[in-house]
PDB file of N, H, CA, C and O in Angstrom:
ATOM      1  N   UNK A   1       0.834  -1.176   0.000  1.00  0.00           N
ATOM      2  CA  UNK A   1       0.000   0.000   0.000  1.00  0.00           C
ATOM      3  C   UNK A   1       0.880   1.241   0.000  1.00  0.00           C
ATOM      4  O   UNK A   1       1.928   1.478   0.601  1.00  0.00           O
ATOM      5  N   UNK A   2       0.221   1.897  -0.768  1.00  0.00           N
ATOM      6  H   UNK A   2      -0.630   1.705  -1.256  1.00  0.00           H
ATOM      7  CA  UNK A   2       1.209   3.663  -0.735  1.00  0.00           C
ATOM      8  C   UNK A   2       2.348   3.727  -1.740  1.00  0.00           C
ATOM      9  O   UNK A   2       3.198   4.605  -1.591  1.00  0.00           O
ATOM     10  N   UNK A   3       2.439   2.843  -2.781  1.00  0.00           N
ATOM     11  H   UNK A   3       1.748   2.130  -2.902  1.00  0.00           H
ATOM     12  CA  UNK A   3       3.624   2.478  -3.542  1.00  0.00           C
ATOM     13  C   UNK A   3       2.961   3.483  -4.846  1.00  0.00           C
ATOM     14  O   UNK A   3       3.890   3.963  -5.495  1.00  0.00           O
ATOM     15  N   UNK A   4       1.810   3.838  -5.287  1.00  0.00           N
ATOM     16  H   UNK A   4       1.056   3.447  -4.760  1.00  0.00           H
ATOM     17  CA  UNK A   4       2.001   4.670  -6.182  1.00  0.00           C
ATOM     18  C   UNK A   4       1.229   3.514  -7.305  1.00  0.00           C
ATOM     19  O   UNK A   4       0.919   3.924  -8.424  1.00  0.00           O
ATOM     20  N   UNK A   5       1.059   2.621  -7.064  1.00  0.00           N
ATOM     21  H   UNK A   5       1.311   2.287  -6.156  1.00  0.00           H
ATOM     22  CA  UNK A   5       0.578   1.678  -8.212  1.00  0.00           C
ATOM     23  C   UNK A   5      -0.664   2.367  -9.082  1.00  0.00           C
ATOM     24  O   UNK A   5      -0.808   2.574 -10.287  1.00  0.00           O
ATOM     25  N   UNK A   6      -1.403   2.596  -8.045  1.00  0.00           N
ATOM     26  H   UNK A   6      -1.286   2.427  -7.067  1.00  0.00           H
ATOM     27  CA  UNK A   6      -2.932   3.211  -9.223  1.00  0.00           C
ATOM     28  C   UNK A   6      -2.501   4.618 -10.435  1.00  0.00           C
ATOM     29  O   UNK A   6      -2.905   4.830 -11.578  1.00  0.00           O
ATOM     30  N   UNK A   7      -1.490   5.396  -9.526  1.00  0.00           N
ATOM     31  H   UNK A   7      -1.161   5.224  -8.598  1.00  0.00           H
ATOM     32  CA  UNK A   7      -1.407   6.722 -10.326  1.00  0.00           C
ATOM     33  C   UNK A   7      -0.406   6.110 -11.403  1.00  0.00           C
ATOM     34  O   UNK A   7      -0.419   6.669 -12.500  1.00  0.00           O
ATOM     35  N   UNK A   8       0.577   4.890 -11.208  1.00  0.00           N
ATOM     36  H   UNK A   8       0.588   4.436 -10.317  1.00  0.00           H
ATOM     37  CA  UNK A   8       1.177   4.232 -12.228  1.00  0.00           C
ATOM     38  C   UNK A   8       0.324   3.344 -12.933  1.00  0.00           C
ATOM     39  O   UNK A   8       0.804   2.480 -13.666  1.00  0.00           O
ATOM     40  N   UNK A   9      -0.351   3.420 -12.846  1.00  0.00           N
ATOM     41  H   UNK A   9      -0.741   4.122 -12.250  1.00  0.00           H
ATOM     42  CA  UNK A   9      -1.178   2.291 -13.902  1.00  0.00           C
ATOM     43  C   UNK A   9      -1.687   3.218 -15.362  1.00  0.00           C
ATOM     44  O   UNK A   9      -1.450   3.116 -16.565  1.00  0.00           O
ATOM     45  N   UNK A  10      -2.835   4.523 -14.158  1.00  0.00           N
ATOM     46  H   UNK A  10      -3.028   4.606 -13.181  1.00  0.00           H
ATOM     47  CA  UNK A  10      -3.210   5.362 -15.012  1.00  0.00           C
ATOM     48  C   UNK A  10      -2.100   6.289 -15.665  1.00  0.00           C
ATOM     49  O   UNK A  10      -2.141   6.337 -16.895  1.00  0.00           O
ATOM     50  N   UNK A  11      -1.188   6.978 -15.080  1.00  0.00           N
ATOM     51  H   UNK A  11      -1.155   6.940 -14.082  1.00  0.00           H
ATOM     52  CA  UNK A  11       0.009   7.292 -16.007  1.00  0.00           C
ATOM     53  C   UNK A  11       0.365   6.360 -17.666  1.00  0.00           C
ATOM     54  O   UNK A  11       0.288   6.673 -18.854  1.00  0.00           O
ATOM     55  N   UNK A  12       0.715   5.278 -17.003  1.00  0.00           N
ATOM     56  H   UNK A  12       0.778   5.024 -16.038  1.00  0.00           H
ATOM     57  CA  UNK A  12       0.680   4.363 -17.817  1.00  0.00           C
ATOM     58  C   UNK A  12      -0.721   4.556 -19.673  1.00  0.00           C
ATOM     59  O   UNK A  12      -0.673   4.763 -20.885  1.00  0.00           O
ATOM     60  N   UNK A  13      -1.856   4.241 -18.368  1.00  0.00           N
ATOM     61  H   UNK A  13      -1.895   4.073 -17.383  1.00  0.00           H
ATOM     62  CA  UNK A  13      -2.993   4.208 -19.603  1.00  0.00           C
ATOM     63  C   UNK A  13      -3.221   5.762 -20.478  1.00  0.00           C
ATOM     64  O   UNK A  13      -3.801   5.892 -21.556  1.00  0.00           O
ATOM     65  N   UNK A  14      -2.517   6.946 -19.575  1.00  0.00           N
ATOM     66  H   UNK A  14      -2.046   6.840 -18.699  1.00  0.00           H
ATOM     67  CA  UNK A  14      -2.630   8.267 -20.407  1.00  0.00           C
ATOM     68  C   UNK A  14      -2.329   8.350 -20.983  1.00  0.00           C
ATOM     69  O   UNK A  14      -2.782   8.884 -21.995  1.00  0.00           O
ATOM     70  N   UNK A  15      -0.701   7.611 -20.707  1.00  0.00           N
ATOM     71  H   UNK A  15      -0.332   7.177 -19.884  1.00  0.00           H
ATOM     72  CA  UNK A  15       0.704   7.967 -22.254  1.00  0.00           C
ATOM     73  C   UNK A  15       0.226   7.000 -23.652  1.00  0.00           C
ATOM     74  O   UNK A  15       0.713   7.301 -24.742  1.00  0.00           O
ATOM     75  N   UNK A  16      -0.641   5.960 -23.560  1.00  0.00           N
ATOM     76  H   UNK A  16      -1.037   5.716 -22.674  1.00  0.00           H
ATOM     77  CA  UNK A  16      -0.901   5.090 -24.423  1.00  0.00           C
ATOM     78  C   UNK A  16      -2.211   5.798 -25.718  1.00  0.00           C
ATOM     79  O   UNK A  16      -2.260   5.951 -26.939  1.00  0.00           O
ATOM     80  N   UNK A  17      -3.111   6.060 -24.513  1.00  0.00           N
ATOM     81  H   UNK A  17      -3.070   5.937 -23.522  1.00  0.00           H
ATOM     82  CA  UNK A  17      -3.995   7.070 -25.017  1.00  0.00           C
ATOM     83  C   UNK A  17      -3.701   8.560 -25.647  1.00  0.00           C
ATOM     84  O   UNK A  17      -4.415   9.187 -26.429  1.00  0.00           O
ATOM     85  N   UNK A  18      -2.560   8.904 -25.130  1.00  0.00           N
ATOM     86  H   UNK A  18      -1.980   8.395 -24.494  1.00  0.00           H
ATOM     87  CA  UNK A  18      -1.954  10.125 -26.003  1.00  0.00           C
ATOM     88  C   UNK A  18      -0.961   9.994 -27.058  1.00  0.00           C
ATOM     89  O   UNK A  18      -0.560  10.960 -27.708  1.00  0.00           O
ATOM     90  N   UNK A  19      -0.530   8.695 -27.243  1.00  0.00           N
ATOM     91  H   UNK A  19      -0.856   7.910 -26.716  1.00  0.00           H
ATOM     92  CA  UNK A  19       0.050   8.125 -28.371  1.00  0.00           C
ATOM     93  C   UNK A  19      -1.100   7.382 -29.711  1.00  0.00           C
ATOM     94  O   UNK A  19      -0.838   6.670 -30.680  1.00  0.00           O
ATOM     95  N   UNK A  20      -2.278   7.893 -29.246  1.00  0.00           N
ATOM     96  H   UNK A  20      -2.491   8.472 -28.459  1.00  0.00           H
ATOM     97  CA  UNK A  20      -3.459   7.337 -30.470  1.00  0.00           C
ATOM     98  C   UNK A  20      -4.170   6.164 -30.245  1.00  0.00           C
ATOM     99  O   UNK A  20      -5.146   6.058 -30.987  1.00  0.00           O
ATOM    100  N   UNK A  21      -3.953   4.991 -29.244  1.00  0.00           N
ATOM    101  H   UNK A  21      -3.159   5.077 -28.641  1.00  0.00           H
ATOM    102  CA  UNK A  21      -4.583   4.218 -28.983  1.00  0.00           C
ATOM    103  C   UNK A  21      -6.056   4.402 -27.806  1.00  0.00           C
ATOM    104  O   UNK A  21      -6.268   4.299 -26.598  1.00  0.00           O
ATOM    105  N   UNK A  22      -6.763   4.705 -28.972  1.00  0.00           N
ATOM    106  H   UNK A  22      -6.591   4.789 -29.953  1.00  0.00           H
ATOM    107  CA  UNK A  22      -8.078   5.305 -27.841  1.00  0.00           C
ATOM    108  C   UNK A  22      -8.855   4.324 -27.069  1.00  0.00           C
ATOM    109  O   UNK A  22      -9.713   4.841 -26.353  1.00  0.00           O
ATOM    110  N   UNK A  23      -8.782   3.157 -27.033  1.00  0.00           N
ATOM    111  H   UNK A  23      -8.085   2.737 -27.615  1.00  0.00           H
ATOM    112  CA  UNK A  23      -9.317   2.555 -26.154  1.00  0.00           C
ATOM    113  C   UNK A  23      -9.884   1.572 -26.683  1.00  0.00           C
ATOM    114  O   UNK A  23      -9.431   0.913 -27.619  1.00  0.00           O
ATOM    115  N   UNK A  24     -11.328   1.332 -25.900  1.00  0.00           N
ATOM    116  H   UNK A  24     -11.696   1.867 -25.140  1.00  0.00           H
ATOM    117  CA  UNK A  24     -11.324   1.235 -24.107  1.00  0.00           C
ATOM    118  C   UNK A  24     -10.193   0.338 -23.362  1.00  0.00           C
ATOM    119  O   UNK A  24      -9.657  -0.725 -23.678  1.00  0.00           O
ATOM    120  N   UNK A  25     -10.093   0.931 -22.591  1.00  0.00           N
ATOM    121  H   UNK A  25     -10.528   1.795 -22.334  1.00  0.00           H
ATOM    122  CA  UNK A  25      -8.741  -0.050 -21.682  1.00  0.00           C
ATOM    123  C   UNK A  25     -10.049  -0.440 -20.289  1.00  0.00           C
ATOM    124  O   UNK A  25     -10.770   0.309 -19.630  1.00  0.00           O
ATOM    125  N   UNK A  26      -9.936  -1.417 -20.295  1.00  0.00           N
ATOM    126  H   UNK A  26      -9.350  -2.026 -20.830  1.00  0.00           H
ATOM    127  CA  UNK A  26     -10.388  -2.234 -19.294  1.00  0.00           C
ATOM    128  C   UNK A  26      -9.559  -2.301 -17.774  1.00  0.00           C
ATOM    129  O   UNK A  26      -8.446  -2.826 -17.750  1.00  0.00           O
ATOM    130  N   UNK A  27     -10.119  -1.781 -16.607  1.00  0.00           N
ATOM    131  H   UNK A  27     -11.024  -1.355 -16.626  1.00  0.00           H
ATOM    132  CA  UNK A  27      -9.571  -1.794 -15.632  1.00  0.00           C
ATOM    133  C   UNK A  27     -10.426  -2.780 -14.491  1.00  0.00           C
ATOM    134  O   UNK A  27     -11.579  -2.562 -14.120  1.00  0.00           O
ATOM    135  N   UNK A  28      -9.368  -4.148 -13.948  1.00  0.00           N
ATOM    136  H   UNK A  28      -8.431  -4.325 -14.249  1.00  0.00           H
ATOM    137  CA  UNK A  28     -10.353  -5.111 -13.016  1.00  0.00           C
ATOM    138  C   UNK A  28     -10.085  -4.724 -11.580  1.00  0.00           C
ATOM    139  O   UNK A  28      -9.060  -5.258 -11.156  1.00  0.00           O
ATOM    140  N   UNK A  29     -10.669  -3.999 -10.762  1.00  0.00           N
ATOM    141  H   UNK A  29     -11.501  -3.565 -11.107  1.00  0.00           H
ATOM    142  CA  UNK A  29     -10.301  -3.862  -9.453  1.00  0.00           C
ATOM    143  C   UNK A  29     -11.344  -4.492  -8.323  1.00  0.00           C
ATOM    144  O   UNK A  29     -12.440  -4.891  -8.717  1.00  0.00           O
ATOM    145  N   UNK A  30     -11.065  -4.563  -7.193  1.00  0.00           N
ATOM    146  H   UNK A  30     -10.174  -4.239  -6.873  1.00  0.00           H
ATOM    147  CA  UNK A  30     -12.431  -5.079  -6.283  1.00  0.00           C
ATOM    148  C   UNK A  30     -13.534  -3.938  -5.870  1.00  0.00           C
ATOM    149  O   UNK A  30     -13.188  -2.802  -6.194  1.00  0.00           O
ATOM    150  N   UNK A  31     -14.384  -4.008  -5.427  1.00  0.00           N
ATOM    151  H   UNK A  31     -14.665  -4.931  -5.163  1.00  0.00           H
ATOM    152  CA  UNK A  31     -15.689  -3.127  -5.666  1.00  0.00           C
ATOM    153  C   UNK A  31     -14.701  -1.571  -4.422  1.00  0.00           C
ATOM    154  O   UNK A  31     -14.610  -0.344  -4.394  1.00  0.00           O
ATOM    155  N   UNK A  32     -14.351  -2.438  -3.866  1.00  0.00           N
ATOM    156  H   UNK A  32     -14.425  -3.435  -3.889  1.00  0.00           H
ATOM    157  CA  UNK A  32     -13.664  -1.501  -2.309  1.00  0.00           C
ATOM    158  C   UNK A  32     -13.135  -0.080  -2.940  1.00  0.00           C
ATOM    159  O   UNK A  32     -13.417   1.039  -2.510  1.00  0.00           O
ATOM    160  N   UNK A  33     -12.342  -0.379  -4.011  1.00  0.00           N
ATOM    161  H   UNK A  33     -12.114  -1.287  -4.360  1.00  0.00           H
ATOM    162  CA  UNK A  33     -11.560   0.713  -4.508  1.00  0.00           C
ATOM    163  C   UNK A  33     -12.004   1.762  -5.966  1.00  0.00           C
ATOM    164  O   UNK A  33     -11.522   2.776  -6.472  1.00  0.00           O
ATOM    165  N   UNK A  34     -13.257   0.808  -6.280  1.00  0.00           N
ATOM    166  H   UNK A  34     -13.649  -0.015  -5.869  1.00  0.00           H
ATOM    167  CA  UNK A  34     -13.291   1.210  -7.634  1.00  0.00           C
ATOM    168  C   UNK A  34     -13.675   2.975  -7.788  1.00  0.00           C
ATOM    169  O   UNK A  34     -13.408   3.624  -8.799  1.00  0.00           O
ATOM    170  N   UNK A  35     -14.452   3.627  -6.358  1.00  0.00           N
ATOM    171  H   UNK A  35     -14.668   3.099  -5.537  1.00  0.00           H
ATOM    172  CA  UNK A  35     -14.578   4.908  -6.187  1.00  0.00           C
ATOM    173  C   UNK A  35     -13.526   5.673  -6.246  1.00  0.00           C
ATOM    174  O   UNK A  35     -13.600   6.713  -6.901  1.00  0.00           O
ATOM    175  N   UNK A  36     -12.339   5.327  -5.583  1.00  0.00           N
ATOM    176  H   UNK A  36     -12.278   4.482  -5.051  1.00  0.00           H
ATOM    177  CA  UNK A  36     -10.750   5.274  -5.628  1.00  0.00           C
ATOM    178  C   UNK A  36     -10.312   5.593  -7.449  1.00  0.00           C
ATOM    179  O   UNK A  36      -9.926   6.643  -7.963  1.00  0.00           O
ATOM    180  N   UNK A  37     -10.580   4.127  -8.130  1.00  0.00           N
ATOM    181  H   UNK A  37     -10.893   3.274  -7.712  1.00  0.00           H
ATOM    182  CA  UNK A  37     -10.044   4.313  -9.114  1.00  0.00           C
ATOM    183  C   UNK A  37     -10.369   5.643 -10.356  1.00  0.00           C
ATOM    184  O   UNK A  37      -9.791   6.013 -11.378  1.00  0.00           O
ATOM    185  N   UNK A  38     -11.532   6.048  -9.658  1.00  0.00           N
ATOM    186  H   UNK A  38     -12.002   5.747  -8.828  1.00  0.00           H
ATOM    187  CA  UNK A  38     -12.404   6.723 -10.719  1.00  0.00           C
ATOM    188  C   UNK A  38     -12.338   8.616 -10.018  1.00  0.00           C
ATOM    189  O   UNK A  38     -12.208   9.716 -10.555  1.00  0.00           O
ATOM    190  N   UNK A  39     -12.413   8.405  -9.400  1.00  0.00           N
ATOM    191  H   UNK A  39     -12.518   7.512  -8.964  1.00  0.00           H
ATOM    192  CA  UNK A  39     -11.553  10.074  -8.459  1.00  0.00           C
ATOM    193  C   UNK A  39     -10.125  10.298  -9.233  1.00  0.00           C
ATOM    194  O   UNK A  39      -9.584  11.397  -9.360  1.00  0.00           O
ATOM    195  N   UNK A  40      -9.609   9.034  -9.734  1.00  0.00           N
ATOM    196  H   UNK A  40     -10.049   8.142  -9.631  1.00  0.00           H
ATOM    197  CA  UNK A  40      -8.172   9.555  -9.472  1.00  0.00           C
ATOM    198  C   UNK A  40      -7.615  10.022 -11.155  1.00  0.00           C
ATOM    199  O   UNK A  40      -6.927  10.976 -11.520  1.00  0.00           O
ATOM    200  N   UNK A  41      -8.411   8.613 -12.126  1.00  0.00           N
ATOM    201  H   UNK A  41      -8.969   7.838 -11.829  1.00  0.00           H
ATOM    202  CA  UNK A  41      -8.716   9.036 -13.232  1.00  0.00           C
ATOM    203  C   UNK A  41      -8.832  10.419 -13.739  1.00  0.00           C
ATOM    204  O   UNK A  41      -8.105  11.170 -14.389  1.00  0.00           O
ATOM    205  N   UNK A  42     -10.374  10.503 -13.043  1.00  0.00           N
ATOM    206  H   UNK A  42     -10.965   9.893 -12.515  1.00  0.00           H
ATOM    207  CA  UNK A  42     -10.646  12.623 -13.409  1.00  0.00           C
ATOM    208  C   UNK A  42      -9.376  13.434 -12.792  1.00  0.00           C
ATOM    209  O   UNK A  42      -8.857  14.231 -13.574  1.00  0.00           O
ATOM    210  N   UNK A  43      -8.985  13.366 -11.893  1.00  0.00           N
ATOM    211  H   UNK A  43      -9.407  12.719 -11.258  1.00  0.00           H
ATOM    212  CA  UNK A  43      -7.944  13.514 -11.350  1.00  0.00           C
ATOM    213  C   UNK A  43      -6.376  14.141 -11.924  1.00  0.00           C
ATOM    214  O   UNK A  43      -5.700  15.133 -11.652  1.00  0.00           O
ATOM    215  N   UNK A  44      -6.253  13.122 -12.738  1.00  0.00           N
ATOM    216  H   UNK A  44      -6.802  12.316 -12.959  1.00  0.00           H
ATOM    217  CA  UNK A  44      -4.818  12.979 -13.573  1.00  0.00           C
ATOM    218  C   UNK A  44      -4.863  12.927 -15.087  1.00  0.00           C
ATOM    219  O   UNK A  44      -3.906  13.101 -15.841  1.00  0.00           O
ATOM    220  N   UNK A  45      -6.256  12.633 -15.458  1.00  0.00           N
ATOM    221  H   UNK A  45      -7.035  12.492 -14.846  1.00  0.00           H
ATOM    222  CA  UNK A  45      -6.626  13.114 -16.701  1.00  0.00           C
ATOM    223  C   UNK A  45      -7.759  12.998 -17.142  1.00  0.00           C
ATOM    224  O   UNK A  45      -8.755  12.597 -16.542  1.00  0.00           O
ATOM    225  N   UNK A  46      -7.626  13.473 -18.619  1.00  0.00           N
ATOM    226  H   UNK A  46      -6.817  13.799 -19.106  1.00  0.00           H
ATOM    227  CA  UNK A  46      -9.021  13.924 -19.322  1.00  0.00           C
ATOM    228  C   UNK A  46      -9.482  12.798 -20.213  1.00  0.00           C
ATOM    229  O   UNK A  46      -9.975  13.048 -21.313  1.00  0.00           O
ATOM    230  N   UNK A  47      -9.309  11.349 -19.693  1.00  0.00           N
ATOM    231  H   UNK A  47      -8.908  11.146 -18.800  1.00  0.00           H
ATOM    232  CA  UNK A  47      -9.756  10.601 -20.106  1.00  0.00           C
ATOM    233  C   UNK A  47     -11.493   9.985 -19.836  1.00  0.00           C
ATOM    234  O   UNK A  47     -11.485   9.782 -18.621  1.00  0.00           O
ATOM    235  N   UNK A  48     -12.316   9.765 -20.132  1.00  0.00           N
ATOM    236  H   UNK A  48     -12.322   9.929 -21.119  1.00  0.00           H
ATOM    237  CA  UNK A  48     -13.717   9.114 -19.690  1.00  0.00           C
ATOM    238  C   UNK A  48     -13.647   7.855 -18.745  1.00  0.00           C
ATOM    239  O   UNK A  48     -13.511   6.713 -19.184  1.00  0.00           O
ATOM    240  N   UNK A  49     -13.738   8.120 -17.608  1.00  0.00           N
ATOM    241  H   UNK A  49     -13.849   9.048 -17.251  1.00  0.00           H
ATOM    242  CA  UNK A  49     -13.980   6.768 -16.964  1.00  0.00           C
ATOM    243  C   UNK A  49     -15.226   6.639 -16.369  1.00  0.00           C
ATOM    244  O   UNK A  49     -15.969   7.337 -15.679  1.00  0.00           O
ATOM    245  N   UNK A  50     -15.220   4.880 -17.135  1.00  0.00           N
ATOM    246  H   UNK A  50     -14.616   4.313 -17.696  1.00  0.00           H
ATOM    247  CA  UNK A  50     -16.704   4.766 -16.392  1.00  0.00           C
ATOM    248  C   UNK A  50     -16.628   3.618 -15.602  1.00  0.00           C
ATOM    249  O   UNK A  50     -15.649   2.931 -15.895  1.00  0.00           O
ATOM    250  N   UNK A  51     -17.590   2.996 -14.353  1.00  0.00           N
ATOM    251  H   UNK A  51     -18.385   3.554 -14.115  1.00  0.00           H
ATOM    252  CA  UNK A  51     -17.996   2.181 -13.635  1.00  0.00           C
ATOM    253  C   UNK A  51     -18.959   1.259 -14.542  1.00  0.00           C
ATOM    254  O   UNK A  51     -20.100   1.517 -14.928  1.00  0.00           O
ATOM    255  N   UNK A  52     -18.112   0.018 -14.788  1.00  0.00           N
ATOM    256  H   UNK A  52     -17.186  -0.192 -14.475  1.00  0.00           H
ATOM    257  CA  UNK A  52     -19.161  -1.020 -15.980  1.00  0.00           C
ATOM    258  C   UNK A  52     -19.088  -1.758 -14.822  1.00  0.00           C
ATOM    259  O   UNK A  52     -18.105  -2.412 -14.472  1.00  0.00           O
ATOM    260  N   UNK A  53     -20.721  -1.595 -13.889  1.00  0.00           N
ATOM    261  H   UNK A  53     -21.519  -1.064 -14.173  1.00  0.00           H
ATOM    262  CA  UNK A  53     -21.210  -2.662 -12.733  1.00  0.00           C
ATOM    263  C   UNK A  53     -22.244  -2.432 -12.547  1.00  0.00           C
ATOM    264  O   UNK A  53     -22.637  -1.265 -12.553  1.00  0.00           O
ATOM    265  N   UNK A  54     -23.118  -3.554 -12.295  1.00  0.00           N
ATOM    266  H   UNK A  54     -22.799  -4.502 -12.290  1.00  0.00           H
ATOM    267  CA  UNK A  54     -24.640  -3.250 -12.067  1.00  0.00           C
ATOM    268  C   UNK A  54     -25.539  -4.811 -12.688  1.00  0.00           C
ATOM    269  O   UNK A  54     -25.124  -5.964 -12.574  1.00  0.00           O
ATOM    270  N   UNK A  55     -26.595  -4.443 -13.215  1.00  0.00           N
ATOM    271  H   UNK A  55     -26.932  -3.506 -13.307  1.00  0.00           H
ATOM    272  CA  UNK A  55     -27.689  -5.203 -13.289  1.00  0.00           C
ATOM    273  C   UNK A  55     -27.186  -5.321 -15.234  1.00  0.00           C
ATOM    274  O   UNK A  55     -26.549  -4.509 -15.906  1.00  0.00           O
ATOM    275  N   UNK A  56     -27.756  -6.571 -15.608  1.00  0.00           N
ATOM    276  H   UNK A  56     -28.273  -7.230 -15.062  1.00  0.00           H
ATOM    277  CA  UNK A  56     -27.469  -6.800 -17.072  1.00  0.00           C
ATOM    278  C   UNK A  56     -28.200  -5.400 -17.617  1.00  0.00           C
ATOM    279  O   UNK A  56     -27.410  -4.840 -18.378  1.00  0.00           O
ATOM    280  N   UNK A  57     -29.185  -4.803 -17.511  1.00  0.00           N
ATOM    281  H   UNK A  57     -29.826  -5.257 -16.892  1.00  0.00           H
ATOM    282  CA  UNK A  57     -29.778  -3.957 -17.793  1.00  0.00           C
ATOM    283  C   UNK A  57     -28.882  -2.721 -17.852  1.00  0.00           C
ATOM    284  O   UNK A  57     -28.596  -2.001 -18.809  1.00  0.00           O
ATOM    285  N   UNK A  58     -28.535  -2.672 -16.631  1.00  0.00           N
ATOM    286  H   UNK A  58     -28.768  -3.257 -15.853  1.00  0.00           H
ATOM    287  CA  UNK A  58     -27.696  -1.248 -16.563  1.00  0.00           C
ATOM    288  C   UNK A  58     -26.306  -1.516 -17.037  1.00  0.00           C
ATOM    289  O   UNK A  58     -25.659  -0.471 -16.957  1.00  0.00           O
ATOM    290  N   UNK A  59     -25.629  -2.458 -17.477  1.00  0.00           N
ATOM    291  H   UNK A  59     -26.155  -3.306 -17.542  1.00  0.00           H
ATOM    292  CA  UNK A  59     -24.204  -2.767 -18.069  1.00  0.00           C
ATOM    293  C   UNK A  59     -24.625  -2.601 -19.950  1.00  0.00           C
ATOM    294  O   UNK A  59     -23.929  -2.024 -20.786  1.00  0.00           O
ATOM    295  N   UNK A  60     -25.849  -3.252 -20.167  1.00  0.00           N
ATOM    296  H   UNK A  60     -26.414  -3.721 -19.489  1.00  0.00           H
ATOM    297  CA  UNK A  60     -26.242  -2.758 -21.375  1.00  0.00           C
ATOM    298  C   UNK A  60     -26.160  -1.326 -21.953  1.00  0.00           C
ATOM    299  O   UNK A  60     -25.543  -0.837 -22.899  1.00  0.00           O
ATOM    300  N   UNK A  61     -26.999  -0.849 -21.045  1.00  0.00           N
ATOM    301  H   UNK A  61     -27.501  -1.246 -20.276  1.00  0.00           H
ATOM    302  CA  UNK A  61     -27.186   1.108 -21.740  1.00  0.00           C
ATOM    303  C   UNK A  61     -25.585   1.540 -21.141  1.00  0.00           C
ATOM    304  O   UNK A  61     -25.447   2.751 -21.316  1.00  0.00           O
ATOM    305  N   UNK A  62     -24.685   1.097 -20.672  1.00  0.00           N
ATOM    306  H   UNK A  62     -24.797   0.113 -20.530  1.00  0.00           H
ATOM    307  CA  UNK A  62     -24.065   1.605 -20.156  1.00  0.00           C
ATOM    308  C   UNK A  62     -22.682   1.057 -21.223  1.00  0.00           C
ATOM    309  O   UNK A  62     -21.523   1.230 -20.848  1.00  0.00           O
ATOM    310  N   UNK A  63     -23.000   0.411 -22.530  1.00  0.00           N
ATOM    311  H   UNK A  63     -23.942   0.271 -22.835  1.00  0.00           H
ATOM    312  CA  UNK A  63     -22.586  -0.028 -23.660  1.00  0.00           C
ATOM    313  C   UNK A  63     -22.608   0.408 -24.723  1.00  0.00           C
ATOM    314  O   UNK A  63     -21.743   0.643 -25.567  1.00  0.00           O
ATOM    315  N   UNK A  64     -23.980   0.554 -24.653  1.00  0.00           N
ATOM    316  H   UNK A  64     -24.682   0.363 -23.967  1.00  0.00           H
ATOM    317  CA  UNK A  64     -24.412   1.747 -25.675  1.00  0.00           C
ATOM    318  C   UNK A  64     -24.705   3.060 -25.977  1.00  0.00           C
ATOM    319  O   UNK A  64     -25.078   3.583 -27.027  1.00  0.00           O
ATOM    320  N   UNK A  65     -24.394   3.657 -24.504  1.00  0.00           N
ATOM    321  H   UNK A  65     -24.091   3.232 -23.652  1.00  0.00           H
ATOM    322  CA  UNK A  65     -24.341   5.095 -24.486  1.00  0.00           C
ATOM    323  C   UNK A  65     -23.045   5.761 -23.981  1.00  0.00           C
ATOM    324  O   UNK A  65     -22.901   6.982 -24.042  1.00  0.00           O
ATOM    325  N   UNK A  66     -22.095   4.927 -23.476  1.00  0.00           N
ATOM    326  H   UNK A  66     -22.211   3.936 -23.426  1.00  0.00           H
ATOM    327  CA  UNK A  66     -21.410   5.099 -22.917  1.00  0.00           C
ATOM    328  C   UNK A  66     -19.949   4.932 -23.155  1.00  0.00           C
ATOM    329  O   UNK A  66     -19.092   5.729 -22.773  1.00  0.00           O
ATOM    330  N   UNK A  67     -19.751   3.919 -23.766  1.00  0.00           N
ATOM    331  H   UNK A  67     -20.447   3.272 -24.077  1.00  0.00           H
ATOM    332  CA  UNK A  67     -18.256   3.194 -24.108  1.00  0.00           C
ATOM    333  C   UNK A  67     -18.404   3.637 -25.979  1.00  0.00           C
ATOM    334  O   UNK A  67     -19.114   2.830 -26.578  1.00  0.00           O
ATOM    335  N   UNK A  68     -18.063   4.305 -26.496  1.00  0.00           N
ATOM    336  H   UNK A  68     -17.486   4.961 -26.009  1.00  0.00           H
ATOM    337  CA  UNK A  68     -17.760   5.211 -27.428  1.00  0.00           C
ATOM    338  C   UNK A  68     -16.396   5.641 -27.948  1.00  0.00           C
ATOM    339  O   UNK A  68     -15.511   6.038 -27.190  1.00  0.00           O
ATOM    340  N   UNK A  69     -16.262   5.550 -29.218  1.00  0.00           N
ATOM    341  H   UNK A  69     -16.981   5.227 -29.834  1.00  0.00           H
ATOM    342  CA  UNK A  69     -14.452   5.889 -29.595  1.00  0.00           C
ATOM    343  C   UNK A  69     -14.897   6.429 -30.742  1.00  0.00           C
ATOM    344  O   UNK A  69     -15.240   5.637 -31.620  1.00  0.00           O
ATOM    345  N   UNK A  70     -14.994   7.842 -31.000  1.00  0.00           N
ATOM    346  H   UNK A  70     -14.715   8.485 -30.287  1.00  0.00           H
ATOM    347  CA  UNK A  70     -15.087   8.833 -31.957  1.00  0.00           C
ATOM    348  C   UNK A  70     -13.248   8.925 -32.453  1.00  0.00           C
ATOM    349  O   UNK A  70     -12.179   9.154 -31.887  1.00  0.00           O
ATOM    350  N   UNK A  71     -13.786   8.550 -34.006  1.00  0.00           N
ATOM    351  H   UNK A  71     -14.654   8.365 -34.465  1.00  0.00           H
ATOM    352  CA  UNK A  71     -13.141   8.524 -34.858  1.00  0.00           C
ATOM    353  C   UNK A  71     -12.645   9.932 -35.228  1.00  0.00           C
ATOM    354  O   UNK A  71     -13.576  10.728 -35.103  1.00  0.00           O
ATOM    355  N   UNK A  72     -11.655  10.446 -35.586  1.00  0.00           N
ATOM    356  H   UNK A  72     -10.899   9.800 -35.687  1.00  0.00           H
ATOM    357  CA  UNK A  72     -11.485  11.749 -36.507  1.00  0.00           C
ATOM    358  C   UNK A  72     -11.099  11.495 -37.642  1.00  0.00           C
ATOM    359  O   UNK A  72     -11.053  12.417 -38.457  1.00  0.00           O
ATOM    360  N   UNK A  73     -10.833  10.589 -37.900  1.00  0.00           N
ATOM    361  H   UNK A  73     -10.870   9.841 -37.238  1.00  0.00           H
ATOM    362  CA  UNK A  73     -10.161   9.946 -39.401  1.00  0.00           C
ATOM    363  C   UNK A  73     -11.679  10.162 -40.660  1.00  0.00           C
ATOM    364  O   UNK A  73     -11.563   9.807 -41.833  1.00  0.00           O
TER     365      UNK A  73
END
């Protein structure tokens, strides 16, 4: 604990995303932290993070309105 891992992960997923690979990057954490993971995201950058958890219902619209990769090409 306190080693810096989460802000290295997302560091990590910024520089990838600012090199053109837009996504989605999939992040697996336990439910404990995932408020954690998503503070820290907005946080350190201007990437979209979302919470894909819930009811089949709500992981659905949350597919189709949500997880999106606008093209500029």
């Amino acid at each position: 604990m306190g080693l810096g891992k989460t802000i290295q992960s997302i560091a990590l997923l910024s520089e990838v995303f600012a090199a053109g690979v837009q996504g989605p990057f999939l992040i697996i954490a336990p439910l404990s932290t995932i408020t954690n993971w998503e503070r820290e995201f907005s946080t350190w950058t201007d990437m979209n993070a979302i919470v894909y958890h819930g009811s089949l219902a709500s992981r659905q619209m949350i597919q189709q309105y949500e997880m999106y990769c606008k093209d500029d090409k």
